[in-house]
N, C-alpha and C positions, 0 to 999 in steps of 0.2 A: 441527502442534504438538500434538493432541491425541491422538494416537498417541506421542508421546514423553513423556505425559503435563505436557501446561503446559497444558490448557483451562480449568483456574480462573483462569490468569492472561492468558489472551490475549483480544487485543478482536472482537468481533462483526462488525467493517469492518475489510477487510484492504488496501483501498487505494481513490480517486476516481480524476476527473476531471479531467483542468488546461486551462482556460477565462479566460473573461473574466466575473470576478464582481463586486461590490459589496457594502460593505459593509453589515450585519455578519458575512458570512457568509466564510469565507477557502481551502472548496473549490468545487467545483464537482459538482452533479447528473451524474452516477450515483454514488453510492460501490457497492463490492465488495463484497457481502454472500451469505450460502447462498440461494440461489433466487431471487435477481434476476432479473427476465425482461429486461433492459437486453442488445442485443446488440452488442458490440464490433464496429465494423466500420472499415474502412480510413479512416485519418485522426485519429481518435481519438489523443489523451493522454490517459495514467496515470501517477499516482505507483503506486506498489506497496509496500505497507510489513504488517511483520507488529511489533505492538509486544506486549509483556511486559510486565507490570507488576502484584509483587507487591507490594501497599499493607501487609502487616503487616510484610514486610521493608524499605519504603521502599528496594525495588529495580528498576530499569525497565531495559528494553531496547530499543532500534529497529532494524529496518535496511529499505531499501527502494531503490529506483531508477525512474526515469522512464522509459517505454516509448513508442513512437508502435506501434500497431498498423497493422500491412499486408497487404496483397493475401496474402503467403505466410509469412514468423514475424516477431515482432513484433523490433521495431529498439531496441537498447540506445541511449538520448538521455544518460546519465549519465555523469560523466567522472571519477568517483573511482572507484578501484580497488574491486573487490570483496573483496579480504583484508579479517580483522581488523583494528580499528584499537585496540588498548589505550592509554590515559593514565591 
C-alpha cells in the first residue's frame, strides 16, 4: 500500500490471531505488525486484512480473509469469493 502511495491512510496492524478470547477484548494476541518477532507456525489462525481509511474524506475500505497456517503454504479458511463486491 505504501508503494501505491495510500500510507497516510493505511492502519499499522495488518491482520491478528483468531482464538479463544474474553471480553473486552474482541482479537486475539499476536496482531501483524513491521517487526514482530511472533513466529507463525503450523496451527495457527489469521484474519488477514488491509484497511483504508481516509477520515477527511469520510472514506474507508477493507478486505481480508482467514488463513490456517501450515507445515507447507498457508490454507485459504474463507468462503466468499475474492472478486470485487460493489453496492
Amino acid at each position: 500500500m505504501d508503494d501505491a502511495g495510500f500510507n497516510h491512510v493505511r492502519s499499522n496492524a495488518c491482520g491478528y490471531s483468531l482464538g479463544a478470547v474474553f471480553a473486552p477484548i474482541w482479537m486475539d494476541y499476536p496482531m501483524f505488525y513491521r517487526d514482530n518477532p511472533v513466529v507463525a507456525v503450523p496451527g495457527m489462525v489469521f484474519f488477514l486484512h488491509m484497511i483504508l481509511m481516509d477520515s477527511h474524506r469520510h472514506q474507508a475500505m477493507s478486505l481480508g480473509e482467514t488463513v490456517l497456517v501450515t507445515d507447507t503454504v498457508p490454507e485459504r479458511l474463507s468462503a466468499a469469493p475474492l472478486e470485487l463486491v460493489v453496492k
